[in-house]
FIMI-457491 format. One record per residue (C-alpha): residue number from 1; x, y, z. Coordinates in Angstrom, 3 decimals. Layout:
N
@pos->NUM; east->X; north->Y; up->Z .
...
//
This chain:
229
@pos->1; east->0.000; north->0.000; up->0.000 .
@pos->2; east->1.788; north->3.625; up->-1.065 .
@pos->3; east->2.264; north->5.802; up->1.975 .
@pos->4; east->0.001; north->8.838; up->2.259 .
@pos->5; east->2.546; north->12.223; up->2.404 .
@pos->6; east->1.543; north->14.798; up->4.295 .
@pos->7; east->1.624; north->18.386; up->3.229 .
@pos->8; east->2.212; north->20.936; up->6.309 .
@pos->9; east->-0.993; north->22.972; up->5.027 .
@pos->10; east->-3.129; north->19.755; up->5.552 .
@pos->11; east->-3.790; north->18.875; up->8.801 .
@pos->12; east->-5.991; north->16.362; up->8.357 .
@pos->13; east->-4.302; north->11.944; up->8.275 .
@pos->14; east->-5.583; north->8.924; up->6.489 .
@pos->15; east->-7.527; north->6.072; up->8.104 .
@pos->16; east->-5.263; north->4.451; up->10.266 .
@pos->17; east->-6.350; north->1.082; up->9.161 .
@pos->18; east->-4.825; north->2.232; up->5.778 .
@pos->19; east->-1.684; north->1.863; up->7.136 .
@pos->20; east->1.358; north->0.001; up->6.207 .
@pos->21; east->2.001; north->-3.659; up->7.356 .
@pos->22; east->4.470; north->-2.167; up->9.679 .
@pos->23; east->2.017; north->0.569; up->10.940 .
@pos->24; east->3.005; north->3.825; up->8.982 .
@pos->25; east->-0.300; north->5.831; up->8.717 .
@pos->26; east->1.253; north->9.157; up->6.770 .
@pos->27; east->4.930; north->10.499; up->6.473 .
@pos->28; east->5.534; north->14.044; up->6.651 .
@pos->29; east->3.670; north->17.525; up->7.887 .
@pos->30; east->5.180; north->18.978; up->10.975 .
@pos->31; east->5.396; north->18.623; up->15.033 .
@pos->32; east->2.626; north->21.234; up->15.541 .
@pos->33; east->-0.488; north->21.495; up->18.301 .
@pos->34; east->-2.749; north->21.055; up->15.420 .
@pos->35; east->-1.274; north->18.325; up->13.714 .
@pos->36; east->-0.567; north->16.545; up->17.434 .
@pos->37; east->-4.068; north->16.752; up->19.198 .
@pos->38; east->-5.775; north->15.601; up->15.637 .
@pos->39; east->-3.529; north->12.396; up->15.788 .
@pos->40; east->-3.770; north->11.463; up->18.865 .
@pos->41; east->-7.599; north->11.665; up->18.662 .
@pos->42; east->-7.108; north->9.122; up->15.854 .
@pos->43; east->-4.658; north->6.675; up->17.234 .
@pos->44; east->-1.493; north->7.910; up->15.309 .
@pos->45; east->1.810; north->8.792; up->16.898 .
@pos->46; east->4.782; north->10.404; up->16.011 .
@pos->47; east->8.362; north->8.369; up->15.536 .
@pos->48; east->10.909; north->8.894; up->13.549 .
@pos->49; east->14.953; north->10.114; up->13.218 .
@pos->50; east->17.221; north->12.544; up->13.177 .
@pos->51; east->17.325; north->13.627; up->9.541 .
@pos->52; east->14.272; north->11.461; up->8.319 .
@pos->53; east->10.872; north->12.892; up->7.310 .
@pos->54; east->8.629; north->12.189; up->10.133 .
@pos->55; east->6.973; north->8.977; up->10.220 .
@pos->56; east->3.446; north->8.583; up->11.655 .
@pos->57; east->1.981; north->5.139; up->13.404 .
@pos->58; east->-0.704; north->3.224; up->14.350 .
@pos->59; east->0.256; north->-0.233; up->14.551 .
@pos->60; east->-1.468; north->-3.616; up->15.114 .
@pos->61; east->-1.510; north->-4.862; up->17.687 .
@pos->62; east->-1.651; north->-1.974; up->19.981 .
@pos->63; east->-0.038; north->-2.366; up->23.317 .
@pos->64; east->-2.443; north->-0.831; up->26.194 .
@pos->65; east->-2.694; north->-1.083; up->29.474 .
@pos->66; east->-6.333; north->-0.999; up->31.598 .
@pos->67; east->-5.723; north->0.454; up->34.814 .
@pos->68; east->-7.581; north->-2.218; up->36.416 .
@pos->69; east->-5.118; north->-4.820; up->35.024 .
@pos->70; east->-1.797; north->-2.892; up->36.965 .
@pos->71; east->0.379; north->-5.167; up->38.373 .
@pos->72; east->2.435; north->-4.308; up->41.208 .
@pos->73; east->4.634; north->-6.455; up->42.005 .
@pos->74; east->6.047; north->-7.311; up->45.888 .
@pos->75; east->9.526; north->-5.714; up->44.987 .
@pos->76; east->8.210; north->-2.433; up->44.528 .
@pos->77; east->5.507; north->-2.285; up->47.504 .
@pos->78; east->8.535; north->-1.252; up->49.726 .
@pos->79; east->9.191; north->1.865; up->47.010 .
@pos->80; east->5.884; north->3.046; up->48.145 .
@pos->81; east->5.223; north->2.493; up->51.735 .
@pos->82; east->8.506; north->3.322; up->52.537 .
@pos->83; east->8.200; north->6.458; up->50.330 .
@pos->84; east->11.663; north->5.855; up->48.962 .
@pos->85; east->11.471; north->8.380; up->46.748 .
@pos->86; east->9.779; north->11.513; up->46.081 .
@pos->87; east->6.829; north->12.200; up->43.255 .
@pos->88; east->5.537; north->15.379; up->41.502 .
@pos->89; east->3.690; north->16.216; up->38.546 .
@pos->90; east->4.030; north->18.730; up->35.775 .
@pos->91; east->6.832; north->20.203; up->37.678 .
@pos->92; east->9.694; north->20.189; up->35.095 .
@pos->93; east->8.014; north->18.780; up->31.955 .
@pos->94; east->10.554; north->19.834; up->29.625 .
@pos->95; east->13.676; north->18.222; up->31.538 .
@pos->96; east->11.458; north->15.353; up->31.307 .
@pos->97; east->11.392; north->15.090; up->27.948 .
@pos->98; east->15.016; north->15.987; up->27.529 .
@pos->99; east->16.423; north->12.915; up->30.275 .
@pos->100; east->13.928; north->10.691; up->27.739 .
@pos->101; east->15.922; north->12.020; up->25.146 .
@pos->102; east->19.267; north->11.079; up->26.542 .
@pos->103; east->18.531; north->8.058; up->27.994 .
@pos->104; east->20.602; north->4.700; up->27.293 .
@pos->105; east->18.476; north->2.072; up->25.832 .
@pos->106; east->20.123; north->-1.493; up->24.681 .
@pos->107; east->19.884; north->-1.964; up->20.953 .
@pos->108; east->19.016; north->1.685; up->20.035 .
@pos->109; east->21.345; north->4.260; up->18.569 .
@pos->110; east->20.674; north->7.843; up->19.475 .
@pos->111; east->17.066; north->9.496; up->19.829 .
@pos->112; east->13.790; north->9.778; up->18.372 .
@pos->113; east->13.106; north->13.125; up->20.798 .
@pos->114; east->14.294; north->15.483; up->18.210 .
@pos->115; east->13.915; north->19.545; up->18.640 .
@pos->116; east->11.338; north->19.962; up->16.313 .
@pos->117; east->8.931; north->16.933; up->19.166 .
@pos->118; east->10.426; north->18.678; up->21.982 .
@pos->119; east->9.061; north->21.693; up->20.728 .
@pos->120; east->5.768; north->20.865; up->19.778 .
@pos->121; east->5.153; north->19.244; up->22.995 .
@pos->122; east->6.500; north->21.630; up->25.318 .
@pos->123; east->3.689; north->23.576; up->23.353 .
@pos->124; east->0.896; north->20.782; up->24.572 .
@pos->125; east->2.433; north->20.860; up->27.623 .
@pos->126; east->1.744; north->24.922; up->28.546 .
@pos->127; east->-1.400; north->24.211; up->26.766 .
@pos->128; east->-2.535; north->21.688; up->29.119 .
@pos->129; east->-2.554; north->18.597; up->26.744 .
@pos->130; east->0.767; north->16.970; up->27.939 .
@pos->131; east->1.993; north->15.759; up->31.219 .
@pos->132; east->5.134; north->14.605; up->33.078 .
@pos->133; east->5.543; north->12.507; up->36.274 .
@pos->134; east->8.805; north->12.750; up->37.909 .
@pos->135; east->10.274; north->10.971; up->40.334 .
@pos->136; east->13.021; north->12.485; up->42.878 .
@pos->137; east->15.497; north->11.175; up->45.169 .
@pos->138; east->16.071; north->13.992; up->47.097 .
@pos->139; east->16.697; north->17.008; up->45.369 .
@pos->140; east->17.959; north->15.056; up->41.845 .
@pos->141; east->15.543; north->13.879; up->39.070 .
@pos->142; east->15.888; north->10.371; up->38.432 .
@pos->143; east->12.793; north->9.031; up->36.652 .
@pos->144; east->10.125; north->10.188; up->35.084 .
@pos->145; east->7.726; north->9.289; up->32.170 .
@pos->146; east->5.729; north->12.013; up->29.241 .
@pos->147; east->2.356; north->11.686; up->27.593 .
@pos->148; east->-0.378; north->13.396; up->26.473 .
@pos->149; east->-3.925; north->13.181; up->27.397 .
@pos->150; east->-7.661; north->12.976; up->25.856 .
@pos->151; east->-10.538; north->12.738; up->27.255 .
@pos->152; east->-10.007; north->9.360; up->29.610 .
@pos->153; east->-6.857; north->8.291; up->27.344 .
@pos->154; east->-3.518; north->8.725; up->28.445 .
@pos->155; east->-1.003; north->8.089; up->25.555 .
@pos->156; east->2.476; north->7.172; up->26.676 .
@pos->157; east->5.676; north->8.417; up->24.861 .
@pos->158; east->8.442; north->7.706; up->26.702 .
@pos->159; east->10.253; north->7.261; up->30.242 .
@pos->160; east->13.600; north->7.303; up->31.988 .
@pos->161; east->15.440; north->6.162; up->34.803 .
@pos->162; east->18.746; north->7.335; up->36.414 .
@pos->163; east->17.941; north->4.730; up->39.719 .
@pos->164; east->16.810; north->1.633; up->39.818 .
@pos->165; east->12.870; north->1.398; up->39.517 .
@pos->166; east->12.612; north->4.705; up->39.234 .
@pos->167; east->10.761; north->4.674; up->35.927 .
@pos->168; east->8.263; north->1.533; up->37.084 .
@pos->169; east->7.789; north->3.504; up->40.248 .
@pos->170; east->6.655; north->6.723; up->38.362 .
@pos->171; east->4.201; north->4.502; up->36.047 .
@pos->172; east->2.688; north->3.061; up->39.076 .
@pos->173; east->2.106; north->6.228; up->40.335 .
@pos->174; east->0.704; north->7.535; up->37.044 .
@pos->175; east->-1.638; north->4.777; up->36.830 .
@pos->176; east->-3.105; north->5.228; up->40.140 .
@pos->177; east->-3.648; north->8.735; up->39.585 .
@pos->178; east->-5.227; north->8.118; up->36.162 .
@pos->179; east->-7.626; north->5.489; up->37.527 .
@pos->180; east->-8.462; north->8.165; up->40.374 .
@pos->181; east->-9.736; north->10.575; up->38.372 .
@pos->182; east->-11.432; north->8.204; up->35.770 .
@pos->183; east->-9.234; north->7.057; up->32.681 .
@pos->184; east->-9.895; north->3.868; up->31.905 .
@pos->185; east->-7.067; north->3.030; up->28.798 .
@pos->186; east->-3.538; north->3.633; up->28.980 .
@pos->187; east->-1.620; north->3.412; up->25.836 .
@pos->188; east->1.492; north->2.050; up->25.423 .
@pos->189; east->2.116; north->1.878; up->21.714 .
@pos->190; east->4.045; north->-0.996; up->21.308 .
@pos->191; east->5.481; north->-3.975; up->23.359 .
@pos->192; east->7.881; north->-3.901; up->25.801 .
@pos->193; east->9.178; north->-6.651; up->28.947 .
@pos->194; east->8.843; north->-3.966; up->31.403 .
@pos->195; east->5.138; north->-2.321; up->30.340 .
@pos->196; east->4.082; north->-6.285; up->30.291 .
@pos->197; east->4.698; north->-7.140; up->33.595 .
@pos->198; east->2.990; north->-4.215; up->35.026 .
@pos->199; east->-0.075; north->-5.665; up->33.261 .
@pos->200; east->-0.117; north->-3.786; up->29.873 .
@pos->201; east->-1.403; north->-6.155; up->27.077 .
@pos->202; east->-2.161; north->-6.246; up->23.234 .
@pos->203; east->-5.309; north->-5.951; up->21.741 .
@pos->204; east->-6.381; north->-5.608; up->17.967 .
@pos->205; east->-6.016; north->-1.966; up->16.596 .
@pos->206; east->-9.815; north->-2.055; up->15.635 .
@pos->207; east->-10.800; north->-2.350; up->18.912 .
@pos->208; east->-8.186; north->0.414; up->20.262 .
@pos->209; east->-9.867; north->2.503; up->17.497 .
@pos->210; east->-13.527; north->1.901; up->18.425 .
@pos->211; east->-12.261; north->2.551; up->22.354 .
@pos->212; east->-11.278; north->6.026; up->21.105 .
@pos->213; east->-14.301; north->6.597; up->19.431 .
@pos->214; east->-16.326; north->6.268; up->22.424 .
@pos->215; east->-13.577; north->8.371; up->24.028 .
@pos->216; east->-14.348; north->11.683; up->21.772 .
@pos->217; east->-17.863; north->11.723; up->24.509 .
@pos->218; east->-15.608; north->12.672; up->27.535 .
@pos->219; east->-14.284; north->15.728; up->28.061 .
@pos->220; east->-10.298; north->16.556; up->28.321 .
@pos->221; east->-9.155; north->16.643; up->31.220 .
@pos->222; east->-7.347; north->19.956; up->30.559 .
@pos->223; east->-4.355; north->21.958; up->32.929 .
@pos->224; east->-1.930; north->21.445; up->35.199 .
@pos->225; east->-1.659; north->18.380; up->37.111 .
@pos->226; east->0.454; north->19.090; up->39.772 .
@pos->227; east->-1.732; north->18.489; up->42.110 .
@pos->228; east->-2.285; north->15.433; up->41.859 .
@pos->229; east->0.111; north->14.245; up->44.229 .
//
């Protein structure tokens, strides 16, 4: 199937289920509010590299996690009820994104966070759209996770972790908040060991789809969610 290109005038993506075997929805356009809120609402995500036009996703299987499902495991009880380390929200969004950025990860050669996503989400972000968890020890950053939000959807993009379980016990902590205040799907985008032992599963892109169809009756959940700790 040819890939749909995207001019940076039209805002508008292809049915996802016209995508590629890999998952490609659309290549090009540009990292912009616009372009960002209408494909999340859809299902699509931005990935791509340094240098490459900018790929757009929405692969199947989809990797989700229903908070309901979360599994905590007896390792990381003592995180919490000891309080081992510290948790905010939307304090430092941006060095969020940037420690995502930087962070080591086996098999993988330099970043998909480019300028151009740090940009446009660091716009979502002051807009109320995208959110950071971060988890301190002490006064030093060393976890955290990014996403953006819709209605009772939280989308995932990435996490870090400069300490052990740091990044597991930020998702946790997400997770519980989310639940809290009534989001019932957490995507995940695609597989990964550590998302599938805290309960995250796949499921058939159509039925992702119709989920977020049925999603477009809430409202977003829009602000600042610092205080949700």
């Amino acid at each position: 199937m040819p890939v749909f290109w995207l001019t940076k005038s039209d805002k508008h993506f292809p049915d996802p289920r016209r995508s590629t075997p890999e998952g490609i929805v659309a290549v090009g356009g540009d990292i912009t509010v616009p372009r960002l809120l209408e494909a999340y609402r859809q299902g699509i995500f931005p990935w791509y590299n340094y240098g490459d036009p900018i790929y757009w996703w929405c692969p199947d299987p989809r990797f989700v996690l229903y908070p309901e499902n979360l599994k905590v495991s007896k390792s990381m009880r003592p995180y919490f009820n000891q309080k081992k380390f510290g948790l905010s929200f939307d304090r430092c969004f941006r060095e969020v994104m940037v420690s995502c950025a930087v962070q080591e990860r086996k098999g993988q050669y330099g970043t998909w966070i480019t300028t151009e996503m740090l940009e446009g989400y660091t716009a979502l972000h002051e807009l109320g759209y995208a959110h950071s968890v971060e988890v301190w020890k002490g006064e030093e950053l060393v976890g955290g996770l990014y996403g953006v939000a819709l209605g009772r959807v939280f989308f995932g993009e990435s996490m870090f972790a400069k300490a052990s379980n740091a990044s597991k016990f930020g998702f946790i902590a997400l997770v519980r908040a989310l639940q809290k205040h009534g989001f019932d799907l957490i995507d995940c985008q695609q597989e990964t060991p550590h998302l599938a032992s805290l309960g995250a599963e796949s499921i058939p892109r159509e039925d992702f789809l119709q989920h977020l169809k049925r999603n477009e009756q809430h409202k977003n959940l829009v602000g600042s969610w610092s205080d949700w700790v």
